[in-house]
PyMOL commands that place a pseudoatom at each C-alpha (Angstrom):
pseudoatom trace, name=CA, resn=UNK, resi=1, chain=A, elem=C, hetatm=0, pos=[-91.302, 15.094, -19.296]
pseudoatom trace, name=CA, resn=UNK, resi=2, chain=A, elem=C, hetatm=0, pos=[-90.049, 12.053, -17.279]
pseudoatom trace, name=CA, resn=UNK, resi=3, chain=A, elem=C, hetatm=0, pos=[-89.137, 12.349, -13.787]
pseudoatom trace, name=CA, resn=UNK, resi=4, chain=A, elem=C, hetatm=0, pos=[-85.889, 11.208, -14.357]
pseudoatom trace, name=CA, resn=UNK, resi=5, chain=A, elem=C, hetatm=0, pos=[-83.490, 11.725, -17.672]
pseudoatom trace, name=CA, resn=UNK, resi=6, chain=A, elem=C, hetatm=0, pos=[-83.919, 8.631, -19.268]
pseudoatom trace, name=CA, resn=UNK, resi=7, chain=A, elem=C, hetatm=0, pos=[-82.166, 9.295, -22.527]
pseudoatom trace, name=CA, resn=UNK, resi=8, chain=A, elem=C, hetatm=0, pos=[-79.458, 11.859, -21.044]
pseudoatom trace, name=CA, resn=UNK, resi=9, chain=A, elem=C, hetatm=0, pos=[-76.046, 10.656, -20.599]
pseudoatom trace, name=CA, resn=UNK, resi=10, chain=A, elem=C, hetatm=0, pos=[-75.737, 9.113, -17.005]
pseudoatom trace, name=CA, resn=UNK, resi=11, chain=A, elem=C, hetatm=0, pos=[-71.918, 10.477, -16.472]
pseudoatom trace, name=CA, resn=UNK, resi=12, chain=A, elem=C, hetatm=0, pos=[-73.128, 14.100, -17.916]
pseudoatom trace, name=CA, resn=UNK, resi=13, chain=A, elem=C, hetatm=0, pos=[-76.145, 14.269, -15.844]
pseudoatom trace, name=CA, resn=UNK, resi=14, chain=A, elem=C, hetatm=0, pos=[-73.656, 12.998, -12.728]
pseudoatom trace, name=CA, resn=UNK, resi=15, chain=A, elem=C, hetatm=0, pos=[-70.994, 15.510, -13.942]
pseudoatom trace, name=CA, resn=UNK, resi=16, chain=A, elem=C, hetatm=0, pos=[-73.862, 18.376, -13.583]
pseudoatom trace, name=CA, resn=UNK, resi=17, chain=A, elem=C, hetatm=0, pos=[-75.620, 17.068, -10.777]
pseudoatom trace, name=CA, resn=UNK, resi=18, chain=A, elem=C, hetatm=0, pos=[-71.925, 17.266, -9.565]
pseudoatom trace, name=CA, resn=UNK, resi=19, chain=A, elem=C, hetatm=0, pos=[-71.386, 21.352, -10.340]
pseudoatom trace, name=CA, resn=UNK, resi=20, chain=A, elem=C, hetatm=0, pos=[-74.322, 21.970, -9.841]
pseudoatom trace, name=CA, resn=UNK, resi=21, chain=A, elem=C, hetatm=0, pos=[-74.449, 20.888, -5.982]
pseudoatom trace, name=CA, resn=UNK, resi=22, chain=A, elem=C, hetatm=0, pos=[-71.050, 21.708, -5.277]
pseudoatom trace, name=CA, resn=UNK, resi=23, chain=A, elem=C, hetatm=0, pos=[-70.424, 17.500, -4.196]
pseudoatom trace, name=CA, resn=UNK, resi=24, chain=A, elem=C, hetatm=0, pos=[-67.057, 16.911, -3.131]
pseudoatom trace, name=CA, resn=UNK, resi=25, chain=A, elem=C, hetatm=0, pos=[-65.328, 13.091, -2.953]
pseudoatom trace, name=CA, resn=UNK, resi=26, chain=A, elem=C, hetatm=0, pos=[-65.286, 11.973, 0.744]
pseudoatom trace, name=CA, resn=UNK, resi=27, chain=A, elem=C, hetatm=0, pos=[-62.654, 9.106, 2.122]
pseudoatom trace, name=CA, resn=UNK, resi=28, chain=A, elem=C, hetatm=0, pos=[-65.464, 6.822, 3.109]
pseudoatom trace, name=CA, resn=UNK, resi=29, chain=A, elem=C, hetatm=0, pos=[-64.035, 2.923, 2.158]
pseudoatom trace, name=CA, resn=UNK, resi=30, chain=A, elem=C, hetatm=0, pos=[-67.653, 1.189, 2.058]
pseudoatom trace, name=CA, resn=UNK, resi=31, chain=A, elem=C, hetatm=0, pos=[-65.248, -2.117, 2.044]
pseudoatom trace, name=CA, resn=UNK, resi=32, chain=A, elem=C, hetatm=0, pos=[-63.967, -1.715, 5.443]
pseudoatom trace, name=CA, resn=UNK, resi=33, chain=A, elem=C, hetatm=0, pos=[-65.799, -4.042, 7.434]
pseudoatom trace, name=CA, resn=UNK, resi=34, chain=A, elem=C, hetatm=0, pos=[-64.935, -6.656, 10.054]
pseudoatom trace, name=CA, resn=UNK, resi=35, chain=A, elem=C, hetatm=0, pos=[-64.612, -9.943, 8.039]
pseudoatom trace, name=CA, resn=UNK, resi=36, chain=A, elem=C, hetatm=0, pos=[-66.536, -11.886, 11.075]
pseudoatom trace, name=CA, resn=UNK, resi=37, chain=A, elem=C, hetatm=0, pos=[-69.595, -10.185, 11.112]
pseudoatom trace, name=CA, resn=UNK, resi=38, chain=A, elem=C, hetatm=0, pos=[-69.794, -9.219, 7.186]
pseudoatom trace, name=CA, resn=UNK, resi=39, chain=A, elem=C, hetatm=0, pos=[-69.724, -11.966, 4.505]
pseudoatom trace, name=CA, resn=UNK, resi=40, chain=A, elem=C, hetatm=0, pos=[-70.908, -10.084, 1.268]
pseudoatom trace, name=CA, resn=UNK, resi=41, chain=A, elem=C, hetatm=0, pos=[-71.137, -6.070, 1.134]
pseudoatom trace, name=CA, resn=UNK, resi=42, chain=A, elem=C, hetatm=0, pos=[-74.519, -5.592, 0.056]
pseudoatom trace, name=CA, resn=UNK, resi=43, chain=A, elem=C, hetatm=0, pos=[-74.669, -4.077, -3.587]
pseudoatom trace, name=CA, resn=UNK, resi=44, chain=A, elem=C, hetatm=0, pos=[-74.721, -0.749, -5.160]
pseudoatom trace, name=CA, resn=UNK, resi=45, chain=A, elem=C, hetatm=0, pos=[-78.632, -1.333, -6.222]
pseudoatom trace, name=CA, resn=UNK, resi=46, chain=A, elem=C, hetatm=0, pos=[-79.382, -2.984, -2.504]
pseudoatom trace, name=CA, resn=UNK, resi=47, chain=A, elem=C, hetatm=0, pos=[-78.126, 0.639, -0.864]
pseudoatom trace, name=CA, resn=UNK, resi=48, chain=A, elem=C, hetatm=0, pos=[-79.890, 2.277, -3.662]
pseudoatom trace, name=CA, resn=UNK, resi=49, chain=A, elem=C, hetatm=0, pos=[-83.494, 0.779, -2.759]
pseudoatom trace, name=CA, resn=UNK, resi=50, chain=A, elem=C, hetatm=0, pos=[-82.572, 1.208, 0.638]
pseudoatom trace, name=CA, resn=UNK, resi=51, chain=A, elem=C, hetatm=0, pos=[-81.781, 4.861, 0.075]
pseudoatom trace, name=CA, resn=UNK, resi=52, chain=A, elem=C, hetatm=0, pos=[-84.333, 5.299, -1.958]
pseudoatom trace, name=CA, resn=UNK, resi=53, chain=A, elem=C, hetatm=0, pos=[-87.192, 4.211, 0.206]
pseudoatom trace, name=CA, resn=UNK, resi=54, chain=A, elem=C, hetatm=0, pos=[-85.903, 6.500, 2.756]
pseudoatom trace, name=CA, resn=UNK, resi=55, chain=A, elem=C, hetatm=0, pos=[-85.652, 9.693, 0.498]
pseudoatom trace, name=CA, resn=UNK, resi=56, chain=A, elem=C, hetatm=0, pos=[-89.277, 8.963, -0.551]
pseudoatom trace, name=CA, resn=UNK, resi=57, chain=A, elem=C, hetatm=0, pos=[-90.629, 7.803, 2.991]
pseudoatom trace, name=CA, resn=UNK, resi=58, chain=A, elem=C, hetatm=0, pos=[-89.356, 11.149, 4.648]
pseudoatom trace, name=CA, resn=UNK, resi=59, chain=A, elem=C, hetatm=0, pos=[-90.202, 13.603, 1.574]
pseudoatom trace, name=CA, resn=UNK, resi=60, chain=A, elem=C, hetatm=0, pos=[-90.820, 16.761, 2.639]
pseudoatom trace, name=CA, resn=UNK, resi=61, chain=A, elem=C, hetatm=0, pos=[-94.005, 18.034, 0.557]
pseudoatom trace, name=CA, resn=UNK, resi=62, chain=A, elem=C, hetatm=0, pos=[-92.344, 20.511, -1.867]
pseudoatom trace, name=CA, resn=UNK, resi=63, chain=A, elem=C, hetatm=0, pos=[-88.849, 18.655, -1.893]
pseudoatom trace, name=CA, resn=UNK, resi=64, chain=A, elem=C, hetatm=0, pos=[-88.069, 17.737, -5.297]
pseudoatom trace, name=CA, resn=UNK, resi=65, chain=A, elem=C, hetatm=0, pos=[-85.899, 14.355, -5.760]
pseudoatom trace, name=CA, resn=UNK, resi=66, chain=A, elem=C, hetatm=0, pos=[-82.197, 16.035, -5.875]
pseudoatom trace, name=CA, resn=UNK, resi=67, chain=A, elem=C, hetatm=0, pos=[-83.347, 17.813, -2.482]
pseudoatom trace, name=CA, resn=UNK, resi=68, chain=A, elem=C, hetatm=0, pos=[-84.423, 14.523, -1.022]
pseudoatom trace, name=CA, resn=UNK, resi=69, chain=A, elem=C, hetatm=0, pos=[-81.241, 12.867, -1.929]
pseudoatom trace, name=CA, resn=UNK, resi=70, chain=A, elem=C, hetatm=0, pos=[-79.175, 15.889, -0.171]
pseudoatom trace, name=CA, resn=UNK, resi=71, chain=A, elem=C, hetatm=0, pos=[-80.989, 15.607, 2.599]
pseudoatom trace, name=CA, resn=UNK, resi=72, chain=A, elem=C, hetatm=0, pos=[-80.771, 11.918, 3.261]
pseudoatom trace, name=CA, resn=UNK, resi=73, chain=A, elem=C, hetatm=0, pos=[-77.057, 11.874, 2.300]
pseudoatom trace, name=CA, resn=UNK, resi=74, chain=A, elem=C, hetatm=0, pos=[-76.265, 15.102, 4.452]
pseudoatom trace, name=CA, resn=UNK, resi=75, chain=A, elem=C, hetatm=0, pos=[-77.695, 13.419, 7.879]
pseudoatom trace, name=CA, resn=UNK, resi=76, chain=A, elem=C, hetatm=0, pos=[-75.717, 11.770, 10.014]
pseudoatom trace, name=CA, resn=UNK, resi=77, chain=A, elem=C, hetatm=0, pos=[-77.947, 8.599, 9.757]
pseudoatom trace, name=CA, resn=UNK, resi=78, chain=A, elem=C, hetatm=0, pos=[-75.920, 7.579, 6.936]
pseudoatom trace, name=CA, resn=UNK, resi=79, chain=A, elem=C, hetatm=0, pos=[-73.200, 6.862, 8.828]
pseudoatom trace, name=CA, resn=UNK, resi=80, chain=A, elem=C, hetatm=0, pos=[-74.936, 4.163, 10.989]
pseudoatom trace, name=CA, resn=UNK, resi=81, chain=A, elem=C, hetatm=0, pos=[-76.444, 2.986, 7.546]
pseudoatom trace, name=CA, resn=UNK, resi=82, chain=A, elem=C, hetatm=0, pos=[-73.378, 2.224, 5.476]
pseudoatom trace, name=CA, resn=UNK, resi=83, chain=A, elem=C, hetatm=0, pos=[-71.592, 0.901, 8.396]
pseudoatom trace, name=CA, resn=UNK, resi=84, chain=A, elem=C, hetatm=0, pos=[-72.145, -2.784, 7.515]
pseudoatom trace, name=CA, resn=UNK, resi=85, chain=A, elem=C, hetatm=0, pos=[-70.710, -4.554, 10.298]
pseudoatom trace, name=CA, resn=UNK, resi=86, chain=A, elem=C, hetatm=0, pos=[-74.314, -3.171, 12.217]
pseudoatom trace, name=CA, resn=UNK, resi=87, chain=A, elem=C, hetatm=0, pos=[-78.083, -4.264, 10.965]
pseudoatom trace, name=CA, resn=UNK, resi=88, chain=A, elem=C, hetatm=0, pos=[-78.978, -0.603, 10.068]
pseudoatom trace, name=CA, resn=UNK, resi=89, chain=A, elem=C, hetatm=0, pos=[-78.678, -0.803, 6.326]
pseudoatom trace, name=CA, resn=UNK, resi=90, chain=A, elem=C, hetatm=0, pos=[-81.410, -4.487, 6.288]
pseudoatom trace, name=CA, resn=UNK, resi=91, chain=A, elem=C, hetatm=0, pos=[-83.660, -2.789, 9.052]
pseudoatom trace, name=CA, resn=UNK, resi=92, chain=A, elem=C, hetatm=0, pos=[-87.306, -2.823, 7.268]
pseudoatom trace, name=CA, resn=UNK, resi=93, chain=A, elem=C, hetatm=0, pos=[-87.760, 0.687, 5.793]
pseudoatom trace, name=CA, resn=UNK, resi=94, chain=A, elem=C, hetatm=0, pos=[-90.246, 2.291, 8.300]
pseudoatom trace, name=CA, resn=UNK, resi=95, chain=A, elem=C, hetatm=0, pos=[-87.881, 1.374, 10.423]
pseudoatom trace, name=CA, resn=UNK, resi=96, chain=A, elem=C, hetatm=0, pos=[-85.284, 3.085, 9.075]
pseudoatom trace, name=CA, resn=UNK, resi=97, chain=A, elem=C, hetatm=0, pos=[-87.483, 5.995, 8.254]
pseudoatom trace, name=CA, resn=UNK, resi=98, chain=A, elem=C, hetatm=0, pos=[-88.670, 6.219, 12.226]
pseudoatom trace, name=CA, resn=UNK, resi=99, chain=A, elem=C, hetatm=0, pos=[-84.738, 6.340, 12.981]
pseudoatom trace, name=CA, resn=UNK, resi=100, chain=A, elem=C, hetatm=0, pos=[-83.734, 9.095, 10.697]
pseudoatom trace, name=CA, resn=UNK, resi=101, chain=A, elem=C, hetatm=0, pos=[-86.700, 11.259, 11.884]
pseudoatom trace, name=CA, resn=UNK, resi=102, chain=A, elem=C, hetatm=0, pos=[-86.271, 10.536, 15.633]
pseudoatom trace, name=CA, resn=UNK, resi=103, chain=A, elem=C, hetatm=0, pos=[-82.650, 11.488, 15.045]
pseudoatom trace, name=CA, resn=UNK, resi=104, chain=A, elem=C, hetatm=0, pos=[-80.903, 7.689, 14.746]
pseudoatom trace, name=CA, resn=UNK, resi=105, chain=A, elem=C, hetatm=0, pos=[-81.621, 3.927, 15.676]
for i in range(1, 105): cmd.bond("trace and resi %d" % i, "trace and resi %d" % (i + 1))
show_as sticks, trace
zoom trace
C-alpha cells in the first residue's frame, strides 16, 4: 500500500483525518501581514515543502506521518513560521529544523 491515499477522496480523507484527531478551526488570518515588509504571501505548496521538510527532518523513529504533522503543527514554532512579516518561514531547512529542536530561532 502507498504511503499516502492516492486514489481516496482528498475532502473524505481530510474529513477523517479531521474526527479522527479531534482538529478544531483556529482564528489564525495567514493574510495579515504588514504590507511594507511582505509583497506576496508565499503559497499553500511553499508552506507545505517548508512544513514538510521539517516534519521529516525532526521524525521521531516510530512517528508515523499524521504524528509528525501533529507534532510540528502543535509547537509553538509555528507561530514564528507563519508569521510572514519575519524570515522564519525562507530560513534553509536545517535551519529551521535546529530552531524547532532548540526550542525557536
Amino acid at each position: 500500500m502507498a504511503n499516502v491515499l492516492h486514489a481516496e477522496n482528498p475532502k473524505d480523507v481530510e474529513d477523517d483525518w479531521i474526527a479522527a484527531y479531534q482538529l478544531k478551526k483556529g482564528d489564525f488570518d495567514i493574510a495579515d501581514v504588514n504590507k511594507e515588509l511582505v509583497r506576496q504571501i508565499p503559497s499553500a505548496m511553499q508552506m507545505g515543502k517548508v512544513y514538510q521538510r521539517l516534519i521529516v527532518d525532526t521524525a521521531l523513529w516510530n512517528e508515523n506521518y499524521v504524528d509528525g504533522i501533529c507534532r510540528v503543527y502543535n509547537n509553538d514554532i509555528c507561530d514564528i513560521i507563519d508569521n510572514y512579516n519575519c524570515s522564519a518561514y525562507y530560513e534553509p531547512s536545517y535551519i529551521i529544523a535546529r530552531a524547532y529542536q532548540n526550542g525557536g530561532f
